[in-house]
N, C-alpha and C positions, 0 to 999 in steps of 0.2 A: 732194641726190638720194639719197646712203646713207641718210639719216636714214628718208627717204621707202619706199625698200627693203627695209629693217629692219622698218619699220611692217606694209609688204604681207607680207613672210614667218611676219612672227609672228601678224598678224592677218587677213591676206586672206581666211580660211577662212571666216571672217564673211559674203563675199559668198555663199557657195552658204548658210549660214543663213539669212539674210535671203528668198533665193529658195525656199527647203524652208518658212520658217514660211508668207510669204503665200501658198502655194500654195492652203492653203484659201479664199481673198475674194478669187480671180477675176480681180488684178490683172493688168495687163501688164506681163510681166517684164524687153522690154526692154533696157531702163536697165539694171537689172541686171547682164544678161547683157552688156551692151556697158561699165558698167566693171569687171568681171571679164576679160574680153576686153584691154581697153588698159592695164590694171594689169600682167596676166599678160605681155603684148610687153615693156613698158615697165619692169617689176622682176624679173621672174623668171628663170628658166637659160634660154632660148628651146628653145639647141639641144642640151639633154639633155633639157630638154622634151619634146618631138618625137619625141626617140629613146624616152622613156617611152611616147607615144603610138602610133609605131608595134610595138613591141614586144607590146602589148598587142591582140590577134586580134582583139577584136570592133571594134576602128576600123574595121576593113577592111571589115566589114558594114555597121556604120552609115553608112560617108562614102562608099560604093556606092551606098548608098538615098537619100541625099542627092544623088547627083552623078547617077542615074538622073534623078530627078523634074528636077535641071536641065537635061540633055540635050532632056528630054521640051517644054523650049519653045521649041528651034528646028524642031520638029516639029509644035505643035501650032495650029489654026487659033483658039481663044480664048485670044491672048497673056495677056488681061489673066488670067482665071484659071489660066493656068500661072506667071505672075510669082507670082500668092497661094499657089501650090503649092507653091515656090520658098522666099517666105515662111515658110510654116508650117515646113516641114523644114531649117531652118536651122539646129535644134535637133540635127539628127542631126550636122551640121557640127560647132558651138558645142562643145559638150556632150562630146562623144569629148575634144577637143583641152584642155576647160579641165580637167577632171575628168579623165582618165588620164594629164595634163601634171605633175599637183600628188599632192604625196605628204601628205598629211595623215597626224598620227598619230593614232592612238584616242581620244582626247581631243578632238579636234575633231570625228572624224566621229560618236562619241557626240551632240555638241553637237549636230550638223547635222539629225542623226534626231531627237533630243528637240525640238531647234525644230519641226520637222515636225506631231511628235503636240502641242506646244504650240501652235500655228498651228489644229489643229481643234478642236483642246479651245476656245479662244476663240470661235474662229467657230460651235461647236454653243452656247456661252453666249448668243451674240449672238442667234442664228436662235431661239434659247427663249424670251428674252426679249421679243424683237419677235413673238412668234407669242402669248406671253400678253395681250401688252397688244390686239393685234391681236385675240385670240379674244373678250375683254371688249370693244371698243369699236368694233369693224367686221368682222370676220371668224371665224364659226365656223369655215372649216376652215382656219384660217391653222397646223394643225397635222399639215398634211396635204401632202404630195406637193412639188408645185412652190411653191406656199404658205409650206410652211414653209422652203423655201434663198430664202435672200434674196443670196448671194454666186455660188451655181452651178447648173447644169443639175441634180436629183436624181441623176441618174446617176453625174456627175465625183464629185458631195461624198460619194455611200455607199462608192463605191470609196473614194476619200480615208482614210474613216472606218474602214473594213472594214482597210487595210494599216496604218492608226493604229494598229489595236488588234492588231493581229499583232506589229507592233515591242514594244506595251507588255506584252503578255504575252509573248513569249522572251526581251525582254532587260531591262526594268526592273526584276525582280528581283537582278541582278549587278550593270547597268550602277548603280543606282541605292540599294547595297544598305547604304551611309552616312546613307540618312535612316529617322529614326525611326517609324513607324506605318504601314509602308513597303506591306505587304499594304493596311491598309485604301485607301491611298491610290487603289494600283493596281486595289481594287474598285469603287472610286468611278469613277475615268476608264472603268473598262470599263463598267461602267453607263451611264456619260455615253455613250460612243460608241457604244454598241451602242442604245439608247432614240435616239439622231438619228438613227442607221445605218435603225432601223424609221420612226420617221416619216419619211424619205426616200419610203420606199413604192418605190424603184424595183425592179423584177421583178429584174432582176441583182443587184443592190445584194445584196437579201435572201438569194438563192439562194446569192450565194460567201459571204455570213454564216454561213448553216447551214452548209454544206461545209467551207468553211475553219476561222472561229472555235473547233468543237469538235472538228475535225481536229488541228488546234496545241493546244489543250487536254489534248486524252486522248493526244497524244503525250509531252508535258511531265509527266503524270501517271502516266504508265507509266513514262517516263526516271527520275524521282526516285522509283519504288518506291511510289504510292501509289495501287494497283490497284482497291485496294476503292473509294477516290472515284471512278472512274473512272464505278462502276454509277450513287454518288449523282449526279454530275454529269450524267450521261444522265438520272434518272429530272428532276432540275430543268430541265433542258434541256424534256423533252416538257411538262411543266405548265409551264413558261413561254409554250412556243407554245398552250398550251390557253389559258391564261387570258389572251395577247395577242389568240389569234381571239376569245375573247368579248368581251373590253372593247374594243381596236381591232380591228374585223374591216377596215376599210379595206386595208389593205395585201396582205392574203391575197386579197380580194375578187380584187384585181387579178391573182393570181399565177393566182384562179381562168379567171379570164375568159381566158390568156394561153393557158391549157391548154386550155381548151374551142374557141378558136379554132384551134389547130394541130392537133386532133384531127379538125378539119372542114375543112381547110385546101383540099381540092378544091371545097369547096362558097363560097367567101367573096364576096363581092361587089365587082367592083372599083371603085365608090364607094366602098367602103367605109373610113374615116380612123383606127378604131380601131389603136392604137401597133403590136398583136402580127399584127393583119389584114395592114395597110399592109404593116410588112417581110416579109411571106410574098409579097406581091405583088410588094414591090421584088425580092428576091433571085429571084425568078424570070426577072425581066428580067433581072439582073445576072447571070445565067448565061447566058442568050443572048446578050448584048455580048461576056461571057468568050470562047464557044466563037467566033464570029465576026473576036475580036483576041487570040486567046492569046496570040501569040509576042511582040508587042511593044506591046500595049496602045491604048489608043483618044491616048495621053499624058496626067497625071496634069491635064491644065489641061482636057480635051476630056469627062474623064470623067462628069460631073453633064450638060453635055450633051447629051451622047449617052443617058442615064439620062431625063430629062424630055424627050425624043424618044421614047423608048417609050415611056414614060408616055401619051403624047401617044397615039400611034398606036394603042395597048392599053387605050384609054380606064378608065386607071389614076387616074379624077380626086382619089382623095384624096392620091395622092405628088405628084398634078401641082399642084395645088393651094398645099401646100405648099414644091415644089419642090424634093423629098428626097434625100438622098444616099442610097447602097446601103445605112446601117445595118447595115455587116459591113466590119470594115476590111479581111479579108482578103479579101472582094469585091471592095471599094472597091480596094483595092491592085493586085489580078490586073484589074480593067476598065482603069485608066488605066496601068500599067507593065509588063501582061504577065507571063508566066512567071517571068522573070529577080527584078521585085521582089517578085513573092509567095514565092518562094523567100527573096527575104532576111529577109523577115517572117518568114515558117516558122523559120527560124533565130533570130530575135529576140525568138520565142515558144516552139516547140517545142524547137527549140535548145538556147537557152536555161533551160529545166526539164529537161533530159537533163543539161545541162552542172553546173547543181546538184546534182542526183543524185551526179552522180561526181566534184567538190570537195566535196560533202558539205553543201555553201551550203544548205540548207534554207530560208532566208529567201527566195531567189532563186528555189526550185522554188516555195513560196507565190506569191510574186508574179507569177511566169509564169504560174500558173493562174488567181490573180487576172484578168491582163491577157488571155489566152486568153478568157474566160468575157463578159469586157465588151466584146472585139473580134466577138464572136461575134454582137451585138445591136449596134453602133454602131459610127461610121466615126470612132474616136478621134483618131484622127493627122490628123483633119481641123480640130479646134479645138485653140485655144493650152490650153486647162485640158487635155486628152489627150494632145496629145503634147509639153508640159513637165516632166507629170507622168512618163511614160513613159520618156523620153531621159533624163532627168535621174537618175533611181534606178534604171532599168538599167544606167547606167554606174556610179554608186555601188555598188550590189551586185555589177557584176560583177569591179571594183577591188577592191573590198576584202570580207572573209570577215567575217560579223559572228560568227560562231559563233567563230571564233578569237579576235575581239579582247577575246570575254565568256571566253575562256580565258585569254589572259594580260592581260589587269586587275587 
């Protein structure tokens, strides 16, 4: 049993790796997370464990929003979709307790995040390859949108991609600064992931690309003094996107048509099934359900529901059709848990990017904006690829400071 204890201490760190690589290819995690779970009772300190856990403020958020959506099934009339509610947020339980329990040193949590951007870096190799052969022998647009992710939604994998390449530019210059040809390397990955990030094509995807991408660029370029790149960098930046809309206009098309649709947004049809249509229709419901159950929600199991009931009655046929979630988590969140969990969300997001601001976590205020910008168009924490992703390097970033540990390395 020591031998076995020994093992788990010096290597256990392995499991959150294994969970951060395949997070790109969609798998269920699980297995994983359940032996990380019985490893952690079974070898580790339980009850300084625990005391690390509560000690640590944001448990208190996340295992309220966890133990909200539970409460929410002795309340609500479709047990079975509150048990699946139940499910999905297991994560906010899980995750707190394994992750703020374990004290990893910089060394491993390097590991964990380099797994991570190694996990996409693959998974964009794979999605290329099957899109080339696919383009040559049955599919032209196998380079395009849903087409080209063969492991996840367009949406999960640009986000993925987008926070890959934010870790690979702040930190793989220090974390990484032992290997040789080390710049071009890191031009190469960022090309990789920024070229799958665009054939993703997804409307968000793209937008926290522009935003963030050369956000963290000309911040790092201004930090190390290197002002005058800062113009060249911009002027490559605009003839990138010039010469991306001429040769792939795809992707812009879409960002066009998203804009023209929310410009016209009293005029839409409600047949109508187009992506940026649909959710202008859904959130309109989903504001009437709100004002109707603010204080304590429809329950997080009743919510879809109660959502393709208006559909129904607001002859909404392309969400009914489909049979759509809100496509706004903070919708989605404030319909089925009321006030109390949109509030914890608000924290979990907005919070969150204040609370970086003033540890100075930069990676963290990224990543809330990140999260903020795709919660904004989708009900994340509704599927296991959002909220594994989510839980999981929330608690990571908000454990540990990565700006410090690229300080003393």
């Amino acid at each position: 049993m020591s031998k076995l204890k020994n093992t788990y201490l010096q290597f256990g760190y392995n499991i959150p790796l294994l969970i951060a690589f395949f997070l790109p290819f969609g798998i269920n995690h699980a297995i994983l997370i359940l032996i990380w779970a019985l490893s952690f009772f079974a070898f580790d300190n339980v009850k300084q464990g625990f005391r690390n856990v509560f000690i640590n403020k944001w448990s208190y958020v996340l295992l309220a929003f966890f133990l909200i959506h539970a409460l929410g099934y002795f309340f609500s009339e479709d047990k079975s979709d509150a048990l699946n509610a139940i499910e999905i947020k297991l994560g906010f339980l899980a995750f707190p307790i394994l992750v703020f329990a374990s004290q990893f040193n910089e060394v491993q949590i390097k590991k964990i995040m380099i797994s991570f951007v190694s996990g996409c870096i693959l998974a964009t190799v794979i999605c290329l390859f099957r899109a080339f052969y696919l383009y040559f022998f049955e599919d032209v647009n196998a380079f395009f949108y849903s087409d080209f992710n063969f492991f996840l939604h367009p949406s999960y994998f640009a986000m993925y991609l987008v926070f890959a390449q934010l870790i690979v530019m702040l930190f793989y210059p220090t974390w990484l600064s032992h290997l040789s040809y080390l710049n071009i390397k890191i031009g190469f990955i960022s090309f990789l992931l920024l070229f799958a990030t665009f054939l993703c094509s997804s409307k968000m995807g793209l937008i926290t690309a522009f935003i963030l991408i050369p956000t963290a660029l000309f911040v790092i370029l201004y930090k190390n003094g290197y002002k005058k790149l800062i113009v060249g960098s911009l002027i490559l930046f605009v003839l990138g996107l010039v010469l991306s809309y001429k040769f792939l206009p795809q992707p812009f098309e879409r960002i066009k048509v998203a804009f023209k649709v929310t410009a016209s947004a009293e005029k839409i049809d409600k047949t109508d099934a187009e992506s940026t249509a649909v959710r202008i229709l859904i959130w309109k419901e989903s504001v009437k359900l709100i004002k109707s159950n603010f204080w304590f929600g429809t329950t997080a199991g009743d919510a879809n529901d109660k959502l393709i009931e208006a559909y129904e009655k607001e002859g909404l046929t392309g969400a009914l059709i489909k049979k759509l979630n809100a496509h706004n988590q903070f919708l989605q969140t404030f319909i089925g848990t009321g006030i109390i969990g949109f509030i914890l969300l608000l924290l979990m997001t907005l919070g969150a990017l204040i609370y970086g601001f003033v540890k100075r976590n930069y990676v963290l205020v990224l990543f809330s904006v990140l999260m903020i910008f795709n919660f904004l168009v989708e009900s994340m924490l509704q599927a296991q690829a959002g909220f594994i992703f989510f839980v999981f390097f929330f608690c990571i970033l908000t454990h540990y400071n990565f700006h410090k540990l690229n300080k003393t390395s």
